[in-house]
C-alpha positions in Angstrom: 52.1 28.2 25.9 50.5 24.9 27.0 47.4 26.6 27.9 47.1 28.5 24.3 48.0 25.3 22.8 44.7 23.4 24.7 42.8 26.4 24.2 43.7 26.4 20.4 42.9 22.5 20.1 39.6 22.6 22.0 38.6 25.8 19.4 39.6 23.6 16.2 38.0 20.7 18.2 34.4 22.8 18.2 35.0 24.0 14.5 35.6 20.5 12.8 32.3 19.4 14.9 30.3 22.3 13.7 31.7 21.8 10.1 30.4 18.3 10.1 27.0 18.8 10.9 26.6 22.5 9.4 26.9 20.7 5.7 27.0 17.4 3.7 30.6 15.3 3.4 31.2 15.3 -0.3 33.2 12.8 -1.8 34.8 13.3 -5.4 34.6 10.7 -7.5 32.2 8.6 -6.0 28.1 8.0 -6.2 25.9 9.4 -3.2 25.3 7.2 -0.6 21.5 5.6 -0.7 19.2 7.6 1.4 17.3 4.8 4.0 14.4 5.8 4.4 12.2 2.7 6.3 8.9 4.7 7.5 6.2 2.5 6.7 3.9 3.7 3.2 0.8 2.3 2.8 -0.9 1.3 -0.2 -3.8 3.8 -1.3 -7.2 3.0 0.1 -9.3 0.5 -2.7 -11.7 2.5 -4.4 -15.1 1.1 -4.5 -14.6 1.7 -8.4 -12.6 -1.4 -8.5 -13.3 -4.2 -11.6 -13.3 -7.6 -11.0 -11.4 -9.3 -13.8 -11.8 -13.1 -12.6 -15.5 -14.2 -11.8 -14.0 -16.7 -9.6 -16.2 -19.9 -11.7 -14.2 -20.2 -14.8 -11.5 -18.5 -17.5 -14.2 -16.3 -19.0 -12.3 -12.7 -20.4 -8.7 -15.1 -19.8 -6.6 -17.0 -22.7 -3.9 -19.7 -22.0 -3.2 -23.4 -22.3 -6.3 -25.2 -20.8 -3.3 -28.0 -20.5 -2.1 -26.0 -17.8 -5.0 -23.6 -16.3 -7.9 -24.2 -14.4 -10.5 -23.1 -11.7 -9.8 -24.6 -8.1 -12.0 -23.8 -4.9 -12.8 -20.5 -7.1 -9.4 -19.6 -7.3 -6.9 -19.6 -11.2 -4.9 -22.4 -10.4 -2.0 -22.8 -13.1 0.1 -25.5 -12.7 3.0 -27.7 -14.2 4.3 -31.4 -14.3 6.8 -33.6 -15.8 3.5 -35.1 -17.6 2.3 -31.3 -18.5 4.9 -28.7 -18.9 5.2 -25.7 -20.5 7.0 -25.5 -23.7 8.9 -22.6 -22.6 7.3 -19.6 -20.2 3.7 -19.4 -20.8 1.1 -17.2 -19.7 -3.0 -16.7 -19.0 -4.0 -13.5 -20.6 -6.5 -11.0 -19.8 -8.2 -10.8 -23.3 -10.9 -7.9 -22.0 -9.0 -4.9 -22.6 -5.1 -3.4 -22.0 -3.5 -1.6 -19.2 -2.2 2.2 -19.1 -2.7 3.8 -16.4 -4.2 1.9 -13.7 -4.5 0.1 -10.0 -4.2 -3.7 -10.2 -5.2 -5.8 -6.7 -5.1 -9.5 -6.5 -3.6 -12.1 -4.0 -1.5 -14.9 -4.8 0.0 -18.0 -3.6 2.5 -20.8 -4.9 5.2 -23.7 -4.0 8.9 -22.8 -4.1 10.2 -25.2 -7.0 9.9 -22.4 -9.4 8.6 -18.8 -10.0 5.6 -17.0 -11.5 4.8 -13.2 -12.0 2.1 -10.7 -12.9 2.7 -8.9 -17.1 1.4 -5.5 -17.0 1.5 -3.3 -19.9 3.2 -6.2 -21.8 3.0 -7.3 -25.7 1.7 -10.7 -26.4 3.8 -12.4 -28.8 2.4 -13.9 -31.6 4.9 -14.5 -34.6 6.2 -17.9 -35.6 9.3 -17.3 -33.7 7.1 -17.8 -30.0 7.5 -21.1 -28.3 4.4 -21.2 -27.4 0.5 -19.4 -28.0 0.7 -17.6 -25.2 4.0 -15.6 -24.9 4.3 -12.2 -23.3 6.9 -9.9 -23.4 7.4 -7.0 -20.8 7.4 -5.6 -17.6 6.9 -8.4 -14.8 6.0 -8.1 -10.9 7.6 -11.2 -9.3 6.2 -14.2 -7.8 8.1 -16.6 -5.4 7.6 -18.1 -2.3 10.8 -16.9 -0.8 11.3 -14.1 2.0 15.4 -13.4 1.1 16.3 -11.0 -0.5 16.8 -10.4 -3.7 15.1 -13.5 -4.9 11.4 -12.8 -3.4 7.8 -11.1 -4.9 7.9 -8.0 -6.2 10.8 -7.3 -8.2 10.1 -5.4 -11.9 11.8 -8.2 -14.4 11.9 -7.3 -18.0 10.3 -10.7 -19.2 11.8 -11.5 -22.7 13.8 -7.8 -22.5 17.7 -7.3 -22.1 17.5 -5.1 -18.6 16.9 -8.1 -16.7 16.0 -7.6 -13.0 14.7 -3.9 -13.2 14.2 -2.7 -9.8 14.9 -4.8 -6.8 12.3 -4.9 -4.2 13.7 -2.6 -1.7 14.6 0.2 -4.2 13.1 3.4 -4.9 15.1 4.1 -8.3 14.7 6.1 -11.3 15.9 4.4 -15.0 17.5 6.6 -17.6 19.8 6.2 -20.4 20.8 2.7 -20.1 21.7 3.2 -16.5 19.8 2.1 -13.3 19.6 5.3 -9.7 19.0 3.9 -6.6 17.9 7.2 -4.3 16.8 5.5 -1.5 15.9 2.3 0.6 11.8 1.7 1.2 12.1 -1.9 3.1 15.1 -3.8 4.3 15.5 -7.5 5.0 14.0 -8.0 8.7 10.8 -6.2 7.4 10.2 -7.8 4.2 10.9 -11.3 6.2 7.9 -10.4 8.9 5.7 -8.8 5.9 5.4 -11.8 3.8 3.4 -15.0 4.5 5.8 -17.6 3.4 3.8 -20.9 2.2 0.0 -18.7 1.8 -1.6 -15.9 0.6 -0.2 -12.5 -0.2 -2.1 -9.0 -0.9 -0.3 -7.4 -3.9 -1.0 -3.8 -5.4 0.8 -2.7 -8.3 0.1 1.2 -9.4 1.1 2.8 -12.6 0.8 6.0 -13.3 2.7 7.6 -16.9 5.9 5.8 -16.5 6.3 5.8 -12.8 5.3 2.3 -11.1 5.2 1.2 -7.3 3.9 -2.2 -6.0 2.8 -3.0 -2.3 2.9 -6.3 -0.6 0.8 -6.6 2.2 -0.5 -3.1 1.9 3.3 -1.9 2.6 5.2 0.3 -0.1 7.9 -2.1 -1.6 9.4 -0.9 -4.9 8.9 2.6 -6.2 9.9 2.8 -9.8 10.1 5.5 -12.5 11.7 4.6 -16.2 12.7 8.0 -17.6 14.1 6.1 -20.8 11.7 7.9 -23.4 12.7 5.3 -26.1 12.1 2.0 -24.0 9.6 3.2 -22.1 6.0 1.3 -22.1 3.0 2.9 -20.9 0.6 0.7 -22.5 -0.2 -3.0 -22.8 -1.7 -6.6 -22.0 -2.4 -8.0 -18.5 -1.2 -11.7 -17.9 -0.1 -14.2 -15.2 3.1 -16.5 -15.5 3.8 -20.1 -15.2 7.2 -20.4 -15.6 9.1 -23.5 -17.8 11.1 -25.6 -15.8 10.8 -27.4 -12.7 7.4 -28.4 -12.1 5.5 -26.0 -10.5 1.8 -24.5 -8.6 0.7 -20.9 -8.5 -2.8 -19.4 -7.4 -5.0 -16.3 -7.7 -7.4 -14.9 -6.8 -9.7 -11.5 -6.0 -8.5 -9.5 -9.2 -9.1 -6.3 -9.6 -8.6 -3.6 -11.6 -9.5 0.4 -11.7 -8.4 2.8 -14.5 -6.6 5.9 -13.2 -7.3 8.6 -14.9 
């Protein structure tokens, strides 16, 4: 009987093993774990197709408060004081055309006091109710000099919207009616921390394509992002950079380019 009893454990022993790994654990009741998935994506190679949007001399093709704005050492320097502040956010806007689908390339630097952030397909507000000439509304890609997450570059925020911090850097997530998918996990906090150059320059990509966005840092995949909310959805609109109300602030950039993708 003892025998037949170990022989019957070690059988059940082999079944439950095989069980486990012959299909998924499914939990009632509660959402599927977030796939990790750290294998390193690169940004597509620049096309030699690439427009340059800043002549790197003055604000020629660019609108925002010349209080505020400037050229420096051929690079937009925006910047903020308890002399010259901004009457709440404010922006410098690419007057030369909008954004649908496209590839956007720049670099950017700026101080830590406060934050900045790249507009794409955005709305420039213009009705009495603005705080200022140059107010943009929209989808935003981050800009701080911070390397912890959440609070660093490249996070979608929904500038002047009610959904707030979009998609965190980190997440490859999918947006649809009213609710927020995470599916998986593109960089964690160790990489992010050794990707970005705290305190200098920083290589930023961001490509749309219909309503499915990704942005790179560094040429590394850090946020892939699809809004499958048909009735808040933008796939078109204005290109502008941020300088944010607030503490006195710095922000730089420079090498912008654009391409159309068709």
């Amino acid at each position: 009987m003892r025998m037949l009893s170990l022989l019957f454990y070690a059988g059940l022993t082999r079944l439950l093993i095989v069980s486990v790994f012959a299909a998924p654990l499914v939990v009632v009741g509660k959402e599927p774990a977030v796939e990790t998935v750290l294998e390193v994506v690169l940004a597509p190679r620049e096309s030699s197709e690439m427009q340059k949007l800043f002549n790197g001399t003055d604000l020629s093709d660019w609108s925002g408060d010349p209080r505020l704005w400037s050229v420096r050492d051929g690079v937009i320097h925006g910047e903020t004081s308890a002399e010259k502040s901004a009457k709440g956010n404010t922006f410098l806007i690419w007057t030369a055309g909008t954004l649908k689908d496209f590839e956007l390339r720049l670099s950017f630097r700026s101080n830590a006091t406060n934050n900045s952030g790249i507009q794409y397909r955005s709305r420039h507000i213009t009705d009495k109710d603005a705080s200022n000439e140059w107010v943009v509304r929209g989808f935003q890609h981050e800009i701080r000099n911070e390397n912890r997450l959440p609070n660093v570059s490249g996070f979608i925020y929904d500038e002047g919207g009610k959904r707030g911090r979009v998609c965190h850097v980190g997440e490859r997530a999918t947006w649809a009616d009213g609710t927020k998918t995470v599916a998986a996990t593109v960089i964690d906090q160790a990489t992010f921390e050794n990707l970005f150059n705290l305190g200098d320059w920083n290589d930023a990509v961001i490509l749309a394509e219909g309503n499915r966005v990704r942005h790179y840092l560094n040429g590394r995949l850090i946020l892939d992002f699809t809004d499958a909310d048909s009735k808040i959805a933008v796939t078109e609109g204005v290109l502008a950079l941020q300088l944010h109300a607030g503490k006195p602030m710095w922000v730089e950039y420079k090498n912008i380019r654009l391409k159309s993708v068709d």
